[in-house]
C-alpha positions as CSV (number, residue, x, y, z in Angstrom):
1,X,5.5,-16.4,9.2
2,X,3.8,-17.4,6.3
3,X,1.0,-15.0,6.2
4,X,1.0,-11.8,4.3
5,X,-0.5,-8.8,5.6
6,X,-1.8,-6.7,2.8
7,X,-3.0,-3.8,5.2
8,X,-1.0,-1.2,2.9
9,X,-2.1,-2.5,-0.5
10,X,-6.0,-2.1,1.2
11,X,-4.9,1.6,2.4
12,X,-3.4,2.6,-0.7
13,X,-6.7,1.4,-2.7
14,X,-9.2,3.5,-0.6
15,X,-6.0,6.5,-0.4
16,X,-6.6,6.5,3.2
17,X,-3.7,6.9,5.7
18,X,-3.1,4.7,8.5
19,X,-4.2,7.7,11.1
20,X,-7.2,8.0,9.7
21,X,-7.6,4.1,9.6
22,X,-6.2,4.4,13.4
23,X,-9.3,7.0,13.6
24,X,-12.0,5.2,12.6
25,X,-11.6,1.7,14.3
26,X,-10.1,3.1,17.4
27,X,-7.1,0.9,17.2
28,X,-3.8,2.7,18.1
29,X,-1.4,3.9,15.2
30,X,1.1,1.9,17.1
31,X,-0.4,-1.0,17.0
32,X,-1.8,-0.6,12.9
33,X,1.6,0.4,12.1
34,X,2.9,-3.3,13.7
35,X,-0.2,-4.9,11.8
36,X,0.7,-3.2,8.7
37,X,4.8,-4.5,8.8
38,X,3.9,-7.8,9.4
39,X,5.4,-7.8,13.2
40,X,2.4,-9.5,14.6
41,X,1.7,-12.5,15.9
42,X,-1.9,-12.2,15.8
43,X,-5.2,-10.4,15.1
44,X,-8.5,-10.1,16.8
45,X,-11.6,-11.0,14.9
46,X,-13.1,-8.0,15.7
47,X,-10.2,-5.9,14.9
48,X,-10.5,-7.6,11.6
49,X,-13.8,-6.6,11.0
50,X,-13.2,-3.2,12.2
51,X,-10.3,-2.9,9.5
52,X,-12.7,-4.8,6.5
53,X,-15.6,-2.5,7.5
54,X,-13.6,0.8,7.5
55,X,-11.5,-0.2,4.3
56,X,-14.5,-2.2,2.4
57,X,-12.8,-5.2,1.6
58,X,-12.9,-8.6,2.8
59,X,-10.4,-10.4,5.0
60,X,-8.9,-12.2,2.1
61,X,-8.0,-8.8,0.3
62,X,-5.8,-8.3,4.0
63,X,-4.5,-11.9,4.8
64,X,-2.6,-13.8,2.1
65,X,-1.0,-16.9,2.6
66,X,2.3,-17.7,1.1
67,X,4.0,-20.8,0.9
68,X,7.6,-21.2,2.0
69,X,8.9,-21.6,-1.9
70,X,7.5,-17.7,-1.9
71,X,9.2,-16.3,1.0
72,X,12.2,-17.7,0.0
73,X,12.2,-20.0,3.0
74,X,15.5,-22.2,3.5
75,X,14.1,-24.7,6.2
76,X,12.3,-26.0,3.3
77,X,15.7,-27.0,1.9
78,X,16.4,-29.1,5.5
């Protein structure tokens, strides 16, 4: 995929662990902790906004996009 999730970097900025991030937008820990590895598919605006209101950052500061030169992607080479 060749979006970055930047959900620690956000965490890390406002020292807040992803429990009490679980806490306060009443997503589970299980699914933040997926969110926050990258093992997701997709997110729900509101989710989103949830996430940006509780960490005080913007959606950019979560979603990055990176090319595939970055990632290191080889179906680039095909």
């Amino acid at each position: 995929m060749s979006i970055r999730i930047n959900l620690d970097v956000e965490l890390a900025k406002k020292k807040m662990s992803l429990t009490e991030l679980s806490q306060q937008v009443g997503v589970s820990l299980t699914n933040l902790s997926l969110l926050k590895t990258g093992k997701v598919k997709a997110i729900r605006f509101s989710t989103l906004e949830a996430i940006c209101r509780a960490l005080e950052c913007q959606p950019g500061d979560l979603l990055e996009f990176v090319s595939g030169d970055a990632r290191g992607d080889e179906q680039n080479e095909k």
